[in-house]
Chimera marker file (.cmm) of the C-alpha trace (Angstrom):
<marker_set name="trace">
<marker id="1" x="-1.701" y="-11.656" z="18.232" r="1" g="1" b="0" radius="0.5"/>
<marker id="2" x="-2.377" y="-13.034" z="14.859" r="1" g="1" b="0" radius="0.5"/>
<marker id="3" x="-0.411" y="-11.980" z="11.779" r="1" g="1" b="0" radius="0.5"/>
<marker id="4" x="-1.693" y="-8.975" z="9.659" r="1" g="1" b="0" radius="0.5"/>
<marker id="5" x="-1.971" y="-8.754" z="6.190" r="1" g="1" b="0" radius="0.5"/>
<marker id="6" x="-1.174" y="-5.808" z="4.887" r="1" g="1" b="0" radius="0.5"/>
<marker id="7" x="-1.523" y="-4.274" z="1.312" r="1" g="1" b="0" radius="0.5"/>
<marker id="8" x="-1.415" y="-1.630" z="-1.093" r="1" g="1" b="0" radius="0.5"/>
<marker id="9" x="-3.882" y="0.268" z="-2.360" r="1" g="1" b="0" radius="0.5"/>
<marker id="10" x="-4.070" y="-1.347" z="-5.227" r="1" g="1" b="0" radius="0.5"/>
<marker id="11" x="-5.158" y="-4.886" z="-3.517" r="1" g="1" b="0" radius="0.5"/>
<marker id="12" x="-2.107" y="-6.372" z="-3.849" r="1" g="1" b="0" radius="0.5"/>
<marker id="13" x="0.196" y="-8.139" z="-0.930" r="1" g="1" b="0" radius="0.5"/>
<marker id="14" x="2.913" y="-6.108" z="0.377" r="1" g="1" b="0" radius="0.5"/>
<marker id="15" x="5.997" y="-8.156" z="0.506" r="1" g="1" b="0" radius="0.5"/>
<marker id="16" x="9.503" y="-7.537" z="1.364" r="1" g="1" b="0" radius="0.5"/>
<marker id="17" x="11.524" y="-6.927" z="-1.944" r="1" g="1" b="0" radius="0.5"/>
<marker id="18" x="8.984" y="-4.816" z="-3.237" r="1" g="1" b="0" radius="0.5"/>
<marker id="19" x="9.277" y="-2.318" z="-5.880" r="1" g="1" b="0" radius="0.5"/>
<marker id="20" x="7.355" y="0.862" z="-5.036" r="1" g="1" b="0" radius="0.5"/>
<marker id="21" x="7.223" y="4.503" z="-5.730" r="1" g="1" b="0" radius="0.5"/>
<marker id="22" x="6.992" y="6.325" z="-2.442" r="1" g="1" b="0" radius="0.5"/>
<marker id="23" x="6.289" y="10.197" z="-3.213" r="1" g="1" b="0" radius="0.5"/>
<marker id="24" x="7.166" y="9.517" z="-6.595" r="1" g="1" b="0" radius="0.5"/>
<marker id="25" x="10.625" y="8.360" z="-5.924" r="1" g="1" b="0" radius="0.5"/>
<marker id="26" x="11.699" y="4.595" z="-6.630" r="1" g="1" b="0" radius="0.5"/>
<marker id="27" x="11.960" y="2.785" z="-3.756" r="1" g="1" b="0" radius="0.5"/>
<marker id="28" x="12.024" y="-0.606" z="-2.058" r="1" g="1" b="0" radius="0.5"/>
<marker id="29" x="9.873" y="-2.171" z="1.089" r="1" g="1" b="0" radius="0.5"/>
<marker id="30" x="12.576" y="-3.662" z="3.527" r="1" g="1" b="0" radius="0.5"/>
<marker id="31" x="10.973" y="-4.851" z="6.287" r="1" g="1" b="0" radius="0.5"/>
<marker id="32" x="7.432" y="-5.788" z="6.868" r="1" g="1" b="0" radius="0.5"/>
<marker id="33" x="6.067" y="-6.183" z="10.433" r="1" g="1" b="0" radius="0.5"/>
<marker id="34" x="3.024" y="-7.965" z="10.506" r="1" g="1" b="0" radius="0.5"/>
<marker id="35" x="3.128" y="-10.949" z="12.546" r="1" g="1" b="0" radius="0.5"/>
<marker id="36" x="4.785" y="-10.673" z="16.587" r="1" g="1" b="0" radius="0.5"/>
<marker id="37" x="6.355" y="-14.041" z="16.122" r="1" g="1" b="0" radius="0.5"/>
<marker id="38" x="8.360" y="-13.352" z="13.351" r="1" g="1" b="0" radius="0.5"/>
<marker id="39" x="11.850" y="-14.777" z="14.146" r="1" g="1" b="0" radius="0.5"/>
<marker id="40" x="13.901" y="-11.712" z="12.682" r="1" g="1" b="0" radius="0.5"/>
<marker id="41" x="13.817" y="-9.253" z="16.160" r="1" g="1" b="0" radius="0.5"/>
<marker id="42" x="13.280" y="-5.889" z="13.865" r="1" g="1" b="0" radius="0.5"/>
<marker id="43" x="9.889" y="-7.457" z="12.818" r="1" g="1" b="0" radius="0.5"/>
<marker id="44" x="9.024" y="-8.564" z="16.558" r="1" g="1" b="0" radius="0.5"/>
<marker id="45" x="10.066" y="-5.048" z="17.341" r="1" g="1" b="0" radius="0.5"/>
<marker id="46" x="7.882" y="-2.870" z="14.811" r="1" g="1" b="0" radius="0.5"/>
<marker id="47" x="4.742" y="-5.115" z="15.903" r="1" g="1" b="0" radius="0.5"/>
<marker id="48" x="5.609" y="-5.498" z="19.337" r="1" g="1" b="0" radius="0.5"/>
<marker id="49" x="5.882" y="-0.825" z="19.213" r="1" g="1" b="0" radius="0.5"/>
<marker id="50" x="3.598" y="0.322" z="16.577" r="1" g="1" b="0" radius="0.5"/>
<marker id="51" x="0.982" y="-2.708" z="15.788" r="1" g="1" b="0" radius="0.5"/>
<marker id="52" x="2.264" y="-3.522" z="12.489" r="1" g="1" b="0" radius="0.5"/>
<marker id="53" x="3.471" y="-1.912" z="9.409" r="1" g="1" b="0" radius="0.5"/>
<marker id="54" x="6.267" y="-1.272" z="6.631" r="1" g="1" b="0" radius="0.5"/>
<marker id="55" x="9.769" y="0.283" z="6.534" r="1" g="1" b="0" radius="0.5"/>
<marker id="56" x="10.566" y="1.724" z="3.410" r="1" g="1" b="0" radius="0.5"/>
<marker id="57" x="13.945" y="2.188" z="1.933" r="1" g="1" b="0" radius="0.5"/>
<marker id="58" x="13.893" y="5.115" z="-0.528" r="1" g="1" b="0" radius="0.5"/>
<marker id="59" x="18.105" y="6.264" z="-1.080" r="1" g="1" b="0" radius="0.5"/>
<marker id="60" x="17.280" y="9.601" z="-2.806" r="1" g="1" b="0" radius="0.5"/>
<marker id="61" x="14.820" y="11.122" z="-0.457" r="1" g="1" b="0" radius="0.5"/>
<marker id="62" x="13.666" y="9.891" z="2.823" r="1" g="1" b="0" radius="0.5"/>
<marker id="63" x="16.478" y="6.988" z="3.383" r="1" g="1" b="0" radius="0.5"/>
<marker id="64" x="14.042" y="4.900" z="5.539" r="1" g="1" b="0" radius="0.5"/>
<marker id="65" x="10.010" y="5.540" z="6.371" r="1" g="1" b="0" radius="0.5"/>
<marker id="66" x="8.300" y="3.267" z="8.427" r="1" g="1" b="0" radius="0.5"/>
<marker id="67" x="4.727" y="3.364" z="7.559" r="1" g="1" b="0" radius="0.5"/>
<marker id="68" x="1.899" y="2.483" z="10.424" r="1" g="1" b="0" radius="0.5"/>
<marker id="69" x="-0.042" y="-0.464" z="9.193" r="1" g="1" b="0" radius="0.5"/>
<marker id="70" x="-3.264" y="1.208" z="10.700" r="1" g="1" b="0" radius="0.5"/>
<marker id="71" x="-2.040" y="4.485" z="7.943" r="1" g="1" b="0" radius="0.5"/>
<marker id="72" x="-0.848" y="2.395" z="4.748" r="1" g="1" b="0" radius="0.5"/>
<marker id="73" x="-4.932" y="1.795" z="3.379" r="1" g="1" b="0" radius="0.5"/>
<marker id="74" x="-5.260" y="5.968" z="2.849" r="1" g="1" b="0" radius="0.5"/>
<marker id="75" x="-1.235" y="6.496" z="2.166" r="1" g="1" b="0" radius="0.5"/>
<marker id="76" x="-1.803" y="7.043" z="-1.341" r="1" g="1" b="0" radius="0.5"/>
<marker id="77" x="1.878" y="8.523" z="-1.756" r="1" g="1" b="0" radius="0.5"/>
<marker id="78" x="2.857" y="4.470" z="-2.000" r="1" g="1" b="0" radius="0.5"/>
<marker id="79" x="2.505" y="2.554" z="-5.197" r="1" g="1" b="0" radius="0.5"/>
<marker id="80" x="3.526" y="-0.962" z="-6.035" r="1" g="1" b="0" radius="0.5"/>
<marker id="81" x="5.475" y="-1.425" z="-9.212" r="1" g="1" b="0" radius="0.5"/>
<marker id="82" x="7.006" y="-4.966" z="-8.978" r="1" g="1" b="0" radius="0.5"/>
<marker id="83" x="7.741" y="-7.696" z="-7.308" r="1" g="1" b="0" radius="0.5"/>
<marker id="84" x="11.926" y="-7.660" z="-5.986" r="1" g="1" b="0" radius="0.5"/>
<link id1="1" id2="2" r="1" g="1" b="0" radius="0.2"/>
<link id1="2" id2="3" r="1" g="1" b="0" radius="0.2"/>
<link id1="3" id2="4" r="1" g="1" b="0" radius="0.2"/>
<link id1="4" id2="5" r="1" g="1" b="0" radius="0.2"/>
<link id1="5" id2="6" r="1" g="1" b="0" radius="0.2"/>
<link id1="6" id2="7" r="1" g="1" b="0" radius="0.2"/>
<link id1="7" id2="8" r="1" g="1" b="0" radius="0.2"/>
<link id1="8" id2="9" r="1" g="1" b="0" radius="0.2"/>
<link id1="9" id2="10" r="1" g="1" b="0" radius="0.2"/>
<link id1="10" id2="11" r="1" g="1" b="0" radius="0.2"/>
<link id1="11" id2="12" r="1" g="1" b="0" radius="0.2"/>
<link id1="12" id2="13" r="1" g="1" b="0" radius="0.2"/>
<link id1="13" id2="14" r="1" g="1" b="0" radius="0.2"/>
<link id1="14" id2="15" r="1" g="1" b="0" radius="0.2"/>
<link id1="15" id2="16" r="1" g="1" b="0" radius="0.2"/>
<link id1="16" id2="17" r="1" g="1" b="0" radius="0.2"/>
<link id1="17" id2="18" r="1" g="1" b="0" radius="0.2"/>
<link id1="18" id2="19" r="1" g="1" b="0" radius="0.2"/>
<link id1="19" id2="20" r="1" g="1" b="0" radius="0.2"/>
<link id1="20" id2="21" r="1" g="1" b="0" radius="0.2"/>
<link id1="21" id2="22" r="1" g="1" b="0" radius="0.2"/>
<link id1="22" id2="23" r="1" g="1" b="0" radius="0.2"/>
<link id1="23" id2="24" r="1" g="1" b="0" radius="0.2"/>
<link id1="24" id2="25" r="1" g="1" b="0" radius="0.2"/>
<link id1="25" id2="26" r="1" g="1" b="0" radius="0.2"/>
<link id1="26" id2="27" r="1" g="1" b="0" radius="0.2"/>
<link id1="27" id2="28" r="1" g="1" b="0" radius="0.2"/>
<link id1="28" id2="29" r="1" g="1" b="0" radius="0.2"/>
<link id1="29" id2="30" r="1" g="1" b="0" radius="0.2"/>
<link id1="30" id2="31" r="1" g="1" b="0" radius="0.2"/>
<link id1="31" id2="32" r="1" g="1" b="0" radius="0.2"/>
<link id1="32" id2="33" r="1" g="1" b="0" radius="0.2"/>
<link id1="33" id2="34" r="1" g="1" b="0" radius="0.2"/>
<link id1="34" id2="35" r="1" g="1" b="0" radius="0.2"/>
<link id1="35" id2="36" r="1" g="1" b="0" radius="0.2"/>
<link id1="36" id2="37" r="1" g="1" b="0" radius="0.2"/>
<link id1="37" id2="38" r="1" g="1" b="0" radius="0.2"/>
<link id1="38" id2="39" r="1" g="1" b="0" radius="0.2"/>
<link id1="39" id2="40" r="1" g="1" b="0" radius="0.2"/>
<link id1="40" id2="41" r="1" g="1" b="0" radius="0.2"/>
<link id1="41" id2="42" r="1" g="1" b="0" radius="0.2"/>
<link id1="42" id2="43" r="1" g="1" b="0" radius="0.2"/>
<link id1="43" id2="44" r="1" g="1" b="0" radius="0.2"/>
<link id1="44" id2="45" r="1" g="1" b="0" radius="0.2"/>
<link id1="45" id2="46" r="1" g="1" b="0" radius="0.2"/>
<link id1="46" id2="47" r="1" g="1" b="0" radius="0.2"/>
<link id1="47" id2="48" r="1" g="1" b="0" radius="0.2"/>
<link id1="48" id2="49" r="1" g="1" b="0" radius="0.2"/>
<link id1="49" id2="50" r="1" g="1" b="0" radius="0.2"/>
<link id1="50" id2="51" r="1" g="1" b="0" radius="0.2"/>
<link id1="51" id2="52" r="1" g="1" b="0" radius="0.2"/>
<link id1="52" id2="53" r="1" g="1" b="0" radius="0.2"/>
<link id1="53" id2="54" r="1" g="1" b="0" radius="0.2"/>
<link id1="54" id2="55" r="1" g="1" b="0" radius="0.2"/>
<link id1="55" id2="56" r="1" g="1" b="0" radius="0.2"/>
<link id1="56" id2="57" r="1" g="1" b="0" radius="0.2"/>
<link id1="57" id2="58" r="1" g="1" b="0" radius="0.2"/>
<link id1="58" id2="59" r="1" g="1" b="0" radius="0.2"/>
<link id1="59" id2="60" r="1" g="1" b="0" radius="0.2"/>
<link id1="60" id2="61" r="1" g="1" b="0" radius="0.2"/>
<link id1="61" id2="62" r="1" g="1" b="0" radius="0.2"/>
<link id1="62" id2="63" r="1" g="1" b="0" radius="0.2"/>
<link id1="63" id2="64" r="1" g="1" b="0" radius="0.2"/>
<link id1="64" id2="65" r="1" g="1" b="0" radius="0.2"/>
<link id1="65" id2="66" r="1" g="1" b="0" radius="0.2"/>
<link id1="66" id2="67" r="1" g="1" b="0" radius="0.2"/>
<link id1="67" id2="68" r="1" g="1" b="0" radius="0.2"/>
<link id1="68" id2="69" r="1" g="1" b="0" radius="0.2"/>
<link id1="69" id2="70" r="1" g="1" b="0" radius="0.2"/>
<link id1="70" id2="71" r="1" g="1" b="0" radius="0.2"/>
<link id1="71" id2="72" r="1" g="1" b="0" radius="0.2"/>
<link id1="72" id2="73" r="1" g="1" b="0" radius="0.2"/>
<link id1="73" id2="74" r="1" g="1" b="0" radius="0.2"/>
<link id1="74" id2="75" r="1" g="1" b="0" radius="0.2"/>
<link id1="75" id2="76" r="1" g="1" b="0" radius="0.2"/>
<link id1="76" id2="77" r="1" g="1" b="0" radius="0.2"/>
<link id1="77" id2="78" r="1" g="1" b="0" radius="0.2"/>
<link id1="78" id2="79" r="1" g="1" b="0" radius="0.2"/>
<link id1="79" id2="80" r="1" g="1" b="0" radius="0.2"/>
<link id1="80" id2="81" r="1" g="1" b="0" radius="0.2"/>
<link id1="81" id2="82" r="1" g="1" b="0" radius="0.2"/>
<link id1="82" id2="83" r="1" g="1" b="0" radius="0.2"/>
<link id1="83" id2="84" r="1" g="1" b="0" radius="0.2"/>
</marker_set>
């Protein structure tokens, strides 16, 4: 299975680190699972169960969200900020 790129929005890249606003809220993109080989075993396992995607770590509100890659192009409730 060859690696997915996945992206906000906006265009840009999602990468791990990220700044976002999720629902408003600040919040940060922790893991993102978009290629099967990945050697860290949560990325594997995200791919390997839901095709892909992006767990989001928002302290305030949700804790974590993990966001289907196939969903993030119309999830308009994420917005990058920054890079981390």
């Amino acid at each position: 299975m060859p690696a997915l790129i996945l992206k906000y929005r906006s265009g840009e890249e999602i990468r791990k680190g990220d700044r976002v606003l999720l629902h408003g809220n600040p919040a940060e993109i922790e893991v993102v699972a978009c290629d099967a080989n990945d050697p860290d075993p949560a990325v594997a396992w995200f791919v390997k169960e839901f095709g892909g995607g992006v767990l989001v770590r928002d302290p305030k509100v949700f804790g974590r969200l993990f966001i289907d890659a196939d969903d993030l192009a119309e999830y308009e409730d994420l917005e990058f900020v920054s890079r981390g």
